[in-house]
MARMARDREN-746113 format. One record per residue (C-alpha): x, y, z; residue in three letters. Coordinates in steps of 0.25 Angstrom, whole numbers, padded with zeros to 4 digits, always signed. Example, Ala and Ser with C-alpha at 12.3 -4.5 7.8 and 13.67 -1.06 7.14 Angstrom:
2
+0049-0018+0031ALA
+0055-0004+0029SER
This chain:
408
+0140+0139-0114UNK
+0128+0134-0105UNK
+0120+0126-0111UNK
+0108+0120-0103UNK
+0102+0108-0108UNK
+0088+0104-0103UNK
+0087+0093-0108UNK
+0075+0083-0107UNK
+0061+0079-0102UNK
+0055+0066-0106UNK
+0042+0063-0101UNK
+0038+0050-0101UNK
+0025+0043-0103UNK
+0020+0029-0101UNK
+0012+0020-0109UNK
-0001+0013-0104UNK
-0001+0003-0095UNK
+0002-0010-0098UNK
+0004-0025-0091UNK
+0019-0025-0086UNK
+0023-0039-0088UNK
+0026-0045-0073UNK
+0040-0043-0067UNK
+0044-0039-0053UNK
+0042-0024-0050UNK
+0055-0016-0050UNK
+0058-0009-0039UNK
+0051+0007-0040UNK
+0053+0020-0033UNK
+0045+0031-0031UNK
+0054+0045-0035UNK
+0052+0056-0027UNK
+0051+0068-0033UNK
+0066+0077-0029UNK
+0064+0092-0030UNK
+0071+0098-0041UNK
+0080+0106-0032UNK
+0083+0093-0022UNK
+0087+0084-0035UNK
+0103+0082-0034UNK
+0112+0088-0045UNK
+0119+0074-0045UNK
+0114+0062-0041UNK
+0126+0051-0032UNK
+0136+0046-0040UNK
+0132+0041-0055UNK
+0138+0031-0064UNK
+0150+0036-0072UNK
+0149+0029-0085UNK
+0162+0026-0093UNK
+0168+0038-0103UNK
+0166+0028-0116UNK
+0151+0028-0112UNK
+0148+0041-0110UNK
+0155+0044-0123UNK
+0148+0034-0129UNK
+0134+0042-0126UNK
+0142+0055-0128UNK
+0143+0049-0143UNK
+0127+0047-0143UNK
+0123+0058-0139UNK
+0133+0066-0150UNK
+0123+0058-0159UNK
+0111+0060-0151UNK
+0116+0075-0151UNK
+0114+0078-0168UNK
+0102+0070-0168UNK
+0095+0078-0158UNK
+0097+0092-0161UNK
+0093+0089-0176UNK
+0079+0088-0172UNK
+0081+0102-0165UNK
+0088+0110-0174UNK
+0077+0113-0183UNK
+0070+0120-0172UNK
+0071+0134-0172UNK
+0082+0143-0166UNK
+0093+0140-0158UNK
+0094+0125-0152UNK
+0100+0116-0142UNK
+0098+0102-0137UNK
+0108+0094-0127UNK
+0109+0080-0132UNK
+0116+0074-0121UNK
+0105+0078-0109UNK
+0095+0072-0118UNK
+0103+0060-0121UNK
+0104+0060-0104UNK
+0089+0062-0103UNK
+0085+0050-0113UNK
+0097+0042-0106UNK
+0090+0043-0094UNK
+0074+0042-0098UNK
+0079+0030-0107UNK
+0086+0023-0094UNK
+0070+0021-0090UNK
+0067+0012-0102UNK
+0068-0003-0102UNK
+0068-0003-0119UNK
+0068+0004-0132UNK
+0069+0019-0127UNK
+0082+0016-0118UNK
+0087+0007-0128UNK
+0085+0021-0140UNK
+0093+0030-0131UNK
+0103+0019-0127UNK
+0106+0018-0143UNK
+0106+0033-0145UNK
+0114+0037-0136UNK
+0124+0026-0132UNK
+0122+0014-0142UNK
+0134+0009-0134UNK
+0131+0008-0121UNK
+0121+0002-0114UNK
+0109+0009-0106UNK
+0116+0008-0091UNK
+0130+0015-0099UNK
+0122+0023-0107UNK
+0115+0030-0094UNK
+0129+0030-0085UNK
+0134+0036-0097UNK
+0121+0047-0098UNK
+0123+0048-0084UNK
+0138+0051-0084UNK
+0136+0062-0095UNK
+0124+0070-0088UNK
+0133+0069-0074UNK
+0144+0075-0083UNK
+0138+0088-0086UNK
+0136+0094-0073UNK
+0145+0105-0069UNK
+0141+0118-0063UNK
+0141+0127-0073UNK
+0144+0140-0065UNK
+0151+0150-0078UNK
+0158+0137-0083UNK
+0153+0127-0093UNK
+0145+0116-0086UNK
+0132+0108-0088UNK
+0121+0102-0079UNK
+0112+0091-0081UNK
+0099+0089-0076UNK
+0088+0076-0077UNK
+0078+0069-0072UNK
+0066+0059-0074UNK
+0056+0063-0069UNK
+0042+0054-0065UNK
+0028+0058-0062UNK
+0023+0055-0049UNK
+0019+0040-0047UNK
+0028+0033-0057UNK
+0038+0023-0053UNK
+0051+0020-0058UNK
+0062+0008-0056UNK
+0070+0012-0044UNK
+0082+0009-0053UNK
+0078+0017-0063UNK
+0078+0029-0054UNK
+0093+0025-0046UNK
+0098+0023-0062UNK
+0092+0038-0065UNK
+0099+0042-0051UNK
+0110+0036-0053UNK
+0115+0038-0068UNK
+0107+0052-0069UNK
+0109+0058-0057UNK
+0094+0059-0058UNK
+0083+0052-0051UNK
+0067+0050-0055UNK
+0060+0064-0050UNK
+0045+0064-0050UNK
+0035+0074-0055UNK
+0021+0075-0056UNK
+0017+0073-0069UNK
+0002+0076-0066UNK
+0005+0091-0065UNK
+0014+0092-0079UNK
+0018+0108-0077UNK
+0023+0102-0061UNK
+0031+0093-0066UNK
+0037+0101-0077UNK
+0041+0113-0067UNK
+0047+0102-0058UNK
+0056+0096-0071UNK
+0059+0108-0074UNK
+0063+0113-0060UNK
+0071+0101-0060UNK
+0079+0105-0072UNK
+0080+0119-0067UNK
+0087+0115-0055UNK
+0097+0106-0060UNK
+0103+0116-0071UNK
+0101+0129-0061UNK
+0090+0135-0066UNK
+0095+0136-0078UNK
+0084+0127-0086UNK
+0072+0132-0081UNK
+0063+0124-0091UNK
+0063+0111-0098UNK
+0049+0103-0099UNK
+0041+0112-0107UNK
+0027+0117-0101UNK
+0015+0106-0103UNK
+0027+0095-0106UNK
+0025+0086-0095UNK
+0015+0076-0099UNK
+0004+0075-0087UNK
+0006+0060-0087UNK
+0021+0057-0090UNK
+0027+0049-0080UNK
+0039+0052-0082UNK
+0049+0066-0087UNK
+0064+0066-0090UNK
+0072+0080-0088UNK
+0085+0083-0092UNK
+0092+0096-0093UNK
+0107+0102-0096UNK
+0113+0115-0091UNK
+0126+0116-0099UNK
+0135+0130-0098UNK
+0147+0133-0110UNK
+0157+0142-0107UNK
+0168+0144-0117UNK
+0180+0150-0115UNK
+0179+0163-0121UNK
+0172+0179-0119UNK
+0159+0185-0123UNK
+0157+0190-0134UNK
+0148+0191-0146UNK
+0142+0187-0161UNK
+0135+0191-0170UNK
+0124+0182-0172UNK
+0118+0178-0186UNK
+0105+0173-0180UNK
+0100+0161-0190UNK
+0111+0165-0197UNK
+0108+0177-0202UNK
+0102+0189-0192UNK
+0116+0194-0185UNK
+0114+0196-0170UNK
+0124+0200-0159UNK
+0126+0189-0149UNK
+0133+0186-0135UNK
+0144+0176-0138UNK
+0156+0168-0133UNK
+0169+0170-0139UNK
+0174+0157-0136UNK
+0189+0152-0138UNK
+0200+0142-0134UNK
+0199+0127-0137UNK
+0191+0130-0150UNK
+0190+0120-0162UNK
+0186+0122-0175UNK
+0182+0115-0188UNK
+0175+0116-0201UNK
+0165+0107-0203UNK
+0156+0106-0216UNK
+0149+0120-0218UNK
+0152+0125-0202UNK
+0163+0127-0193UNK
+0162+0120-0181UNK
+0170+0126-0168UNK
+0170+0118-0153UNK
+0171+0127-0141UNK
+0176+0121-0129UNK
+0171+0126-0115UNK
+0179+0133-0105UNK
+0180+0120-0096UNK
+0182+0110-0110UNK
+0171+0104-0105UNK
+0161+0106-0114UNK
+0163+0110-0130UNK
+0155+0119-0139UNK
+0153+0114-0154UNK
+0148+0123-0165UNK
+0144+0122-0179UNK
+0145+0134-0187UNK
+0140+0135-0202UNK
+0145+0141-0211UNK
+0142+0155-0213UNK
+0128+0156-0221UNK
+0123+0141-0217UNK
+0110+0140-0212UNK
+0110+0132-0200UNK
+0100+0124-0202UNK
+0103+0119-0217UNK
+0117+0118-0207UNK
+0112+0108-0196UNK
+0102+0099-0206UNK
+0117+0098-0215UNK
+0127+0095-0202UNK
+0124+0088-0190UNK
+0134+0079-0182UNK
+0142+0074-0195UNK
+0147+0086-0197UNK
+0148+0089-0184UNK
+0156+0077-0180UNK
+0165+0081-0192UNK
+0168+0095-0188UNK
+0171+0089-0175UNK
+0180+0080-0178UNK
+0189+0091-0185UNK
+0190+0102-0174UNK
+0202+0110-0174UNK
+0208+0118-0162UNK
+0202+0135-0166UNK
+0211+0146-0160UNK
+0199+0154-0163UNK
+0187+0157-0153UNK
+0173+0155-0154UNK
+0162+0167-0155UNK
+0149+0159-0149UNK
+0138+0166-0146UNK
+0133+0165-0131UNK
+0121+0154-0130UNK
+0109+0152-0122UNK
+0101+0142-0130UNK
+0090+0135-0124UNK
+0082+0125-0133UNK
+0068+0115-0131UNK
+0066+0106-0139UNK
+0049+0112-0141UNK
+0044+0097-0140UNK
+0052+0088-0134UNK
+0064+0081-0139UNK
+0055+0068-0143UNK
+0055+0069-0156UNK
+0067+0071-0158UNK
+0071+0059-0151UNK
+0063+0050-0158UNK
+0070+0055-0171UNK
+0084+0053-0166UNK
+0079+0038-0163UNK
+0075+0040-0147UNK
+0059+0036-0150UNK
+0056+0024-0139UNK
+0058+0031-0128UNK
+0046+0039-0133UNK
+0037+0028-0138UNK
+0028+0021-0127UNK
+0029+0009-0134UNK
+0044+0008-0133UNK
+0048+0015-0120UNK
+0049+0009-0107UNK
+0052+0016-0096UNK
+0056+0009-0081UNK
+0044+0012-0076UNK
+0040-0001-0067UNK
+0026-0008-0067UNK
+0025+0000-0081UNK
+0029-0002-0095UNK
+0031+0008-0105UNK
+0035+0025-0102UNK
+0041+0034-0114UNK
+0044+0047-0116UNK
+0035+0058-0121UNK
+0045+0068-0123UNK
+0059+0074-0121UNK
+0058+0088-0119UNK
+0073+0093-0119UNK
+0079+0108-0117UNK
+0094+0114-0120UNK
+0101+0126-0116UNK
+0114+0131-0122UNK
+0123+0143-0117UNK
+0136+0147-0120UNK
+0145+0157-0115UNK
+0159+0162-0113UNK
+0169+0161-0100UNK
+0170+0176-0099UNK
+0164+0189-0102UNK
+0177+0197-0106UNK
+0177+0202-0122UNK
+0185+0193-0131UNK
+0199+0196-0136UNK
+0201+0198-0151UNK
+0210+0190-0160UNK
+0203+0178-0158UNK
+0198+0171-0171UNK
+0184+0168-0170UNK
+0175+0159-0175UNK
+0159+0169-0174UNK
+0148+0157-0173UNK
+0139+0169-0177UNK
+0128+0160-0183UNK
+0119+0146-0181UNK
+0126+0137-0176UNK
+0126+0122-0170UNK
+0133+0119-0158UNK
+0136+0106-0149UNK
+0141+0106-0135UNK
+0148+0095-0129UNK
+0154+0089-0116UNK
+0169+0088-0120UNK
+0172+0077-0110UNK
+0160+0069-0115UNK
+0158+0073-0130UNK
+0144+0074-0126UNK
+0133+0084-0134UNK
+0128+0092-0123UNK
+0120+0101-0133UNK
+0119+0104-0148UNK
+0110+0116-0154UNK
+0113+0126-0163UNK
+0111+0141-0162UNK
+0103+0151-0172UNK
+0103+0163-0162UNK
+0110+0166-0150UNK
């Protein structure tokens, strides 16, 4: 399965000016701006944080994960959003604040670590999923802060960014919006191969915003398995014919409260396909609003080894959140970082920088590892109607997308 995550774009603002209280000025640097197609995939060695701390925001961002998507599965038709390069984007935009909005993401993500572990653990994760793809399972990353010409940041902040991140301060020119857009976007483009050719909508780049934070994910999902097909009940009830994956070997199963929920390993075990499969004649909206990550956790928790294979349809989703994730964060608790008052970005001579949006975009595919008919004789389990999924990172546990499908 591919899925492509891209994920991201804050934009930041600043408040009107007001008397800094006397201290030394930090030391500041000017960043040039790197052309998309110069900017290293991988920056020089970055710090490598401790397995029980990047488990530790593994677990956060599980929660983060359930809380996220709720306020996107109301939207209409199929959906996806990639928790874990959103909890990297915020990780990296709150590693710019001095007070409440760093201190927000810290306790949602990783209440037990402090902010230096919480971003070598960020750091550690993002560094993790790149691979190169190719016809095999595989992820890349990509993100950035970007600043408008003329503003100045803490040389520390930037060697942090480089250095944790694998991603330095680019500039852009903020005075010409679309500019600066096409420039992000090319950005991201160049980092997952051309294959997200868009990520800050048109007109979204406030003229006066000093400052813009992109992130985006390119995640592929093979299973082991042939092509096949599905016949489809579109919103549960319209049958349609669909392009599929029979996949098999290494399944689990188990039955959960009103669905059957059946994991999916990767061809490589690397990564692990979760999907929840209501009962026949549930709606899956009623479904979603009645089961979140309770049930799922309980599902989990009893998965059984399934000699039986898989019949997925084959997936290319791709999903933006139509105004920016901000909202949404404010709900799930995330509302300084937002707020002019509370946020304080690193910003020397100045006090006071937030963030006026999070613009973020997924995209999912799935496919099988090879094109030959499948064999008979095989139970099967058909996932021939709305569902929910969640993709992980084995090794790491880590949600790298959930979303749920109404139409192939």
């Amino acid at each position: 399965m591919r899925r492509e995550a891209i994920i991201a774009v804050l934009l930041l603002g600043c408040k009107s000016p007001r008397a800094a209280p006397s201290r030394p000025s930090p030391a500041v640097v000017d960043v040039p701006f790197v052309a998309e197609e110069e900017a290293p995939a991988v920056a020089p060695p970055r710090p490598v944080a401790p397995a029980s701390d990047v488990r530790a925001l593994s677990q956060g961002i599980d929660a983060f994960a359930w809380s996220l998507f709720a306020t996107q599965r109301t939207l209409a038709g199929n959906r996806v959003v990639s928790p874990a390069a959103v909890a990297v984007t915020l990780a990296m935009t709150a590693s710019l604040d001095r007070g409440a909005a760093a201190e927000q993401v810290r306790a949602t993500l990783a209440p037990g670590l402090d902010a230096a572990r919480l971003h070598d653990a960020a750091g550690t994760l993002l560094r993790d999923w790149q691979s190169p793809l190719a016809d095999a399972s595989g992820a890349l990353a990509a993100q950035r802060i970007f600043v408008s010409q003329g503003v100045r940041f803490d040389d520390a902040v930037n060697a942090r960014l480089r250095a944790v991140y694998g991603a330095p301060i680019g500039v852009v020119d903020t005075g010409g919006p679309e500019g600066a857009r096409r420039r992000i976007d090319g950005f991201i483009a160049a980092r997952t191969r051309g294959a997200i050719a868009a990520t800050v909508p048109e007109h979204a780049v406030v003229a006066d915003a000093p400052v813009i934070a992109a992130s985006g994910a390119r995640v592929r999902f093979v299973c082991e398995g042939d092509v096949s097909s599905v016949r489809f009940r579109v919103g549960g009830v319209t049958p349609s014919d669909a392009r599929a994956a029979l996949c098999r070997g290494g399944v689990r199963s188990a039955r959960g409260d009103g669905f059957t929920l059946l994991r999916v390993p990767s061809r490589d075990a690397r990564y692990t396909l979760d999907v929840m499969l209501p009962d026949e004649g549930a709606r899956l909206a009623a479904f979603e609003a009645s089961h979140a990550r309770a049930a799922y956790d309980a599902a989990a928790a009893a998965l059984q080894p399934d000699a039986g294979a898989v019949n997925l349809p084959s997936l290319h989703i791709a999903h933006a959140a139509p105004e920016g994730l901000r909202s949404a964060l404010i709900a799930a608790g995330l509302d300084a970082l937002f707020d002019p008052d509370r946020c304080d970005l690193a910003r020397p001579g100045r006090h006071g920088g937030w963030a006026s949006e999070l613009f973020h975009r997924a995209r999912f595919e799935l496919d099988a590892a090879t094109e030959r008919a499948p064999e008979g004789g095989t139970p099967v389990h058909a996932v021939d109607r709305p569902f929910v999924f969640v993709l992980r990172d084995a090794s790491r546990a880590t949600v790298l997308a959930i979303g749920h499908v109404v139409e192939p």
